[in-house]
N, C-alpha and C positions, 0 to 999 in steps of 0.2 A: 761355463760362462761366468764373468766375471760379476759380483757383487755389485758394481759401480755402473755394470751394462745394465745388469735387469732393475738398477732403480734410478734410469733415467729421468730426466726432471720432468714433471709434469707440463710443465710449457714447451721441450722440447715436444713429447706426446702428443699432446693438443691441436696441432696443426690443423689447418683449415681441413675441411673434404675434399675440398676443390681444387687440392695439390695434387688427387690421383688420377695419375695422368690422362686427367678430361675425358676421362671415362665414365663418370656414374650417372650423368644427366646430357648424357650425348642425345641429339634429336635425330628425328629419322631421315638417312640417308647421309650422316656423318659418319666419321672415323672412330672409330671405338678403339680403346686404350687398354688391354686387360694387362696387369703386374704381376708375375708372379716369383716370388721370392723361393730359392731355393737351395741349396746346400751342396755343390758338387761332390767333396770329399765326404760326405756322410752317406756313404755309397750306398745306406737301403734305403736312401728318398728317390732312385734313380727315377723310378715308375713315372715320378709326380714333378722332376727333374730334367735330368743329365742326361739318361736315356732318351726321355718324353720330350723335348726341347732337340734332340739331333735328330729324330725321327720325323717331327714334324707333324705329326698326329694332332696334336691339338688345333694346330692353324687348318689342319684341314676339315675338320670339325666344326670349325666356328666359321670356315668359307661356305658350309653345307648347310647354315641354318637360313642363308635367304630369305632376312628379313628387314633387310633393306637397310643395311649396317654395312661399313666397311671394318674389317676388325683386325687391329694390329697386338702382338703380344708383346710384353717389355720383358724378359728374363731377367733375375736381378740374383745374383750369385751370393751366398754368405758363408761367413764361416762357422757359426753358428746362427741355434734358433732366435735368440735373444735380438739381435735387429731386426729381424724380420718382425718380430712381438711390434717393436718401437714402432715400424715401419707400417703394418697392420691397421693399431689404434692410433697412426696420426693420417689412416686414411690413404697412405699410399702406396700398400700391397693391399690388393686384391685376393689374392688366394697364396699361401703359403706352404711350406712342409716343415717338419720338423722331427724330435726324438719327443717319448713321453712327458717326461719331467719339464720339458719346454712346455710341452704344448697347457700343462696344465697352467705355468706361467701365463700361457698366451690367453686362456680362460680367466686368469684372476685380473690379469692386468683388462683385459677389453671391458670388462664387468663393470669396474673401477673407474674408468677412466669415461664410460657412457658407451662404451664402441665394442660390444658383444662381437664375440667369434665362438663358430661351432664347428666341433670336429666333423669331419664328412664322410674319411675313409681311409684307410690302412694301405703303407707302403710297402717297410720289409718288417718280419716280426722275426721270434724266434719263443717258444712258448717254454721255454724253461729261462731264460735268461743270458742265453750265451753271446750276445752283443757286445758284451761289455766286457770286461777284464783287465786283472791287474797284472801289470809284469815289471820286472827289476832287472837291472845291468847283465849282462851274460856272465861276468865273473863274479856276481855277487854272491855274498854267505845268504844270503835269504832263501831258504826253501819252503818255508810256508807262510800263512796269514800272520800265524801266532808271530813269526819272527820280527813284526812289524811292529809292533808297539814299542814307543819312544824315537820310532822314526821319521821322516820328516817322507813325505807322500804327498807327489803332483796331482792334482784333481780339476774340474769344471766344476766350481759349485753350482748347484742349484740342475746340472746333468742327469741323464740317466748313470752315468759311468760316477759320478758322487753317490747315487742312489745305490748301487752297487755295493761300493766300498761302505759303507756308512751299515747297509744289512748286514755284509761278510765281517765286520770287526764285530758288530754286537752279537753276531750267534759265534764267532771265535771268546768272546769274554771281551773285549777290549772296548772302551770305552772311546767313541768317534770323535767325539771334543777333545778328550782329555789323553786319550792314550796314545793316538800321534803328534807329528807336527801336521797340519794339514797347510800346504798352499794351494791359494785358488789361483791357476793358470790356466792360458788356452790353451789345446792339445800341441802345437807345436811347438811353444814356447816348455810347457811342460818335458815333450821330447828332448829338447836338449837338453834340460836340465838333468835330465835323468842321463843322457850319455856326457854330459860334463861331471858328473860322479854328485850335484849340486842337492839331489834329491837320493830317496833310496830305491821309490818304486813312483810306477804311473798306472792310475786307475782311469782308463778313457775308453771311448767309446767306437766302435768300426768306424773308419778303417786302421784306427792307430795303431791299436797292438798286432792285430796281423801285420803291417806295413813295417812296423820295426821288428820284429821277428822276422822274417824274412829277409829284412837287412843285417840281418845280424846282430842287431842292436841292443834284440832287450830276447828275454826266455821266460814265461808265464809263470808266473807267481798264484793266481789264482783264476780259475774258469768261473765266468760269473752266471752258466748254468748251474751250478755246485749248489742256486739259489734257489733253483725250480719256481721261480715265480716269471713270469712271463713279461718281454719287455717290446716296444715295436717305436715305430717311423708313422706318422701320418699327417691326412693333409689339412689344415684348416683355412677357413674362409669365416671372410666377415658378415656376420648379421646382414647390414645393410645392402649388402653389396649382392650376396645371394635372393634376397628378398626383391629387387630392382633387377636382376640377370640370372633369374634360373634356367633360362636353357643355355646360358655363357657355361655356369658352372655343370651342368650338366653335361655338356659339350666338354668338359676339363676333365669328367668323369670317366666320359665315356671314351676318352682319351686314354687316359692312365689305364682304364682297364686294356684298349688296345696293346699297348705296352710293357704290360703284366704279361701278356701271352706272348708277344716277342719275347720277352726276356726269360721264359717258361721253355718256349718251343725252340732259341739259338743259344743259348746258356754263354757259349765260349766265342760267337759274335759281338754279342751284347757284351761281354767282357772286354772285347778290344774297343770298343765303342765308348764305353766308362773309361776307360785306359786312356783313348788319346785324346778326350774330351779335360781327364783329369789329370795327366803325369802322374799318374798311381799308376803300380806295374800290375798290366791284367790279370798274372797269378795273383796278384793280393785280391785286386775285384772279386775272379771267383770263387776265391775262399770266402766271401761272405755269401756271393751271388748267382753260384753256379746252380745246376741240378740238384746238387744235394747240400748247398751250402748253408754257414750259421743260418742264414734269414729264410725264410719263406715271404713269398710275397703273392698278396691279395689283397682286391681292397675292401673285400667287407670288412664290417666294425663288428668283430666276435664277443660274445660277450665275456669271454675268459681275459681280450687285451679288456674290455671297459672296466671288467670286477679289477682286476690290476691297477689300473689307471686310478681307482678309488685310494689301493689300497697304499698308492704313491703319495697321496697328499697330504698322509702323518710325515714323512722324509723333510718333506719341503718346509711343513709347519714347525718340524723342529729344528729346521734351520734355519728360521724365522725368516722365510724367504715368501711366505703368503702365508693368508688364514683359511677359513677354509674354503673349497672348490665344489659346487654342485655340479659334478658330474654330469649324472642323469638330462641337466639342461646343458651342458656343454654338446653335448654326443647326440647328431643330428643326421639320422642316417636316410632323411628320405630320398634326398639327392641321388645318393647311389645305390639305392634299391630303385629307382627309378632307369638309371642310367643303365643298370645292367639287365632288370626287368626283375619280376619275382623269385619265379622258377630259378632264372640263373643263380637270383643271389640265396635262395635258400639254398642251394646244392654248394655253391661255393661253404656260408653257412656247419655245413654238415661232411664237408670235405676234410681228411686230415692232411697234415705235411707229408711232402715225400719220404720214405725212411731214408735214417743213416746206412750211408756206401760209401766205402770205396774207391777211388778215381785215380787216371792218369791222364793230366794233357800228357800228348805225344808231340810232339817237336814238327812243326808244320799240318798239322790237322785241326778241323774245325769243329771237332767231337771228342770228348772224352771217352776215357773204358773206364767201366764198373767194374769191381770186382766181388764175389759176395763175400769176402774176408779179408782183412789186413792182411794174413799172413799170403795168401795169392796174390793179393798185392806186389807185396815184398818180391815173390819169386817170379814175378813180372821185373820188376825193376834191375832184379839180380842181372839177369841178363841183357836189360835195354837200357842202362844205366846214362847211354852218350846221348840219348834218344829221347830224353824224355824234360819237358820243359816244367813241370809240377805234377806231385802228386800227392793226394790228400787223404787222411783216415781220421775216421768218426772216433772221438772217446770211449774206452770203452763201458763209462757209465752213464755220461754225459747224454753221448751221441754228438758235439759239440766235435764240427770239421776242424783239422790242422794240418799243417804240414807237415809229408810223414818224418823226413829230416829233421825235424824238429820236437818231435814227438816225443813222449817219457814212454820207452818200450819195457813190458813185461813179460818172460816167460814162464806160462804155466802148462807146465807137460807138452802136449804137442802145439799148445795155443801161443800166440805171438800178438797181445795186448797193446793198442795205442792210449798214453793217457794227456793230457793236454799239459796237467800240473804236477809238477814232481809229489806233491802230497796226497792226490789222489791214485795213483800210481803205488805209493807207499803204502797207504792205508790198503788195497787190493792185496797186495805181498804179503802184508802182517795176515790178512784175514784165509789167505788159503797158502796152508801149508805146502813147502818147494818152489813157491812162486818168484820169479827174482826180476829186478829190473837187471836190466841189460843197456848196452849202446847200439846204434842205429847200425852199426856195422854190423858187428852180432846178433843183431835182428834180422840180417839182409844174408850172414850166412848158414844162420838157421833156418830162413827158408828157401836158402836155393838149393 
């Protein structure tokens, strides 16, 4: 997000209350107004989104509360979190979604400005950090991190996918200010520049590097699991707004949760669902969103994304993008320990992610196969090669889904290794003797 979006002027911010839309002091037996701002291509806001909005779950929710309200939704689409923030503290989004690093934005700016918002619940997450990631041109000399110093690198400042970049150049040695060129662009804008040769590499955040990869466009320079620190999607809502309609938001909750379990229990429905809602190709969707894809999606507030979320807000201070963020008052989970009830939410709570697998869409089927190992994979493929519309393999240190065509393959003895980044790939081969990468072909005839 752009520098000039997140420090929009103060009078633009300030807006009356009474701009959203006639929602917050409706009297009984009027039409109630609820806004909600959401992100279609940041495809692991779906829950709270893209999905939740075609589904209709919320509206039916808020028809089932009979309390003598008529209640209409406004969907309000964004390209980032940063308008929604604007949109928020001048009062006219009601409840929103976003990536981390926004949201803490959305925390310092509501603070600031008199119009508090609290986190409430988690969209898609990924607990090593595999959301994000950097990739460069398909023919580019760049093979690793280290090669990037002195280069010029598209980014979102003040993003999760800036956050990223910014940890992976300091534990590479390279100095984030000083050792690239850093632009701050929006991801698409970024996109081209990167295939107009304008940049060298793009550090963004899902859906963009899977979506260019897959088009052929860019090849992963760095997995920003490689960072094991935990990054996610969630939703927030204003102070006021929740305080005057808790069982609107509750009702929003209890919604998203609905939604979470669709998108759990149809994996590669809900893919076409994001797909034709969003003109993103449903393989990209379920590389983030499938069964076993980057994101998991829940919406309890775990305390592994809150400790995270904390330890985001040195990033942002030294990009003098805010000061500091009390968390602990930001991160308001009664709503949805309400919504889901206790029991559920402590099991959820104490649940882990599905492990890394495996997979193949098959070409007209509404179900994926699992495989328990890349290399069955492969000798799957080997022979259904005309037949098969995607198929995906877990890193082999990461765990971090890709496509297996796309993949950095290794051979070690009978083993057939997927890696997402040519250098982690490399560093496997150096560290066990005979190990060698390989091409996808020679992957696919060693295992058939």
């Amino acid at each position: 997000m752009k520098r000039t979006t997140v420090a929009l002027s103060a009078a633009t911010l300030l807006l009356p209350l009474s701009a959203c839309g006639g929602s917050a002091e409706a009297g009984s037996g009027s039409t109630v107004t609820v806004t909600v701002g959401y992100q279609s291509k940041t495809i692991n806001t779906v829950t709270a989104g893209t999905l939740l909005r075609s589904l209709g779950y919320f509206e039916k929710q808020l028809n089932s509360l009979h309390d003598g309200h008529t209640y209409k939704v406004d969907w309000q689409d964004y390209a980032t979190g940063a308008p929604i923030t604007a949109q928020m503290t001048a009062g006219k989004i009601d409840i929103g979604s976003m990536g981390d690093f926004p949201l803490l934005l959305n925390a310092a700016r509501g603070k600031q400005l008199g119009r508090p918002t609290h986190l409430v619940s988690v969209t898609g997450y990924n607990l090593r950090g595999g959301l994000n990631t950097v990739v460069t041109a398909p023919g580019s000399e760049l093979t690793s991190l280290h090669d990037l110093k002195g280069r010029k690198v598209s980014t979102s400042v003040g993003s999760a996918a800036d956050g990223t970049l910014v940890r992976a150049l300091q534990r590479a040695g390279i100095d984030p200010d000083k050792g690239i060129s850093k632009l701050n662009q929006q991801p698409a804008v970024g996109a081209s520049a990167l295939s107009a040769g304008s940049v060298d590499a793009l550090s963004q955040f899902v859906a963009w590097p899977g979506l260019l990869a897959y088009q052929g466009k860019a090849k992963v320079l760095y997995d920003g699991a490689q960072l094991n620190l935990p990054t996610f999607h969630g939703v927030t809502a204003r102070e006021d707004f929740s305080r005057q309609h808790p069982a609107v938001l509750e009702a929003f909750l209890k919604a998203q949760d609905q939604a979470t379990d669709y998108l759990n229990s149809h994996p590669v429905t809900a893919a076409e669902k994001v797909a034709k809602a969003t003109g993103l190709p449903a393989e990209v969707v379920y590389l983030y969103n499938g069964a076993h894809g980057i994101a998991t999606f829940d919406p309890a507030l775990r305390p592994q994304l809150v400790s995270a979320l904390k330890q985001d807000v040195s990033v942002l201070k030294s990009a003098k993008l805010t000061g500091d963020v009390d968390v602990d008052a930001f991160v308001d989970d009664r709503y949805v320990k309400k919504a889901l009830g206790a029991s559920s939410y402590a099991k959820r709570l104490a649940a882990s992610p599905p492990p890394a697998a495996s997979e193949v869409w098959p070409k007209g089927s509404e179900k994926a196969l699992s495989f328990k190992s890349p290399k069955r994979l492969l000798a799957y493929l080997a022979v259904h090669q005309d037949r098969i519309r995607a198929a995906y393999v877990p890193d082999a240190t990461t765990g971090t889904l890709w496509f297996a065509d796309k993949a950095v393959w290794v051979a070690d003895g009978e083993q057939l290794l997927p890696f997402v980044a040519p250098a982690t790939a490399r560093d496997y081969a150096s560290a066990h003797g005979g190990a060698r990468t390989v091409s996808y072909r020679e992957a696919l005839e060693r295992a058939s």
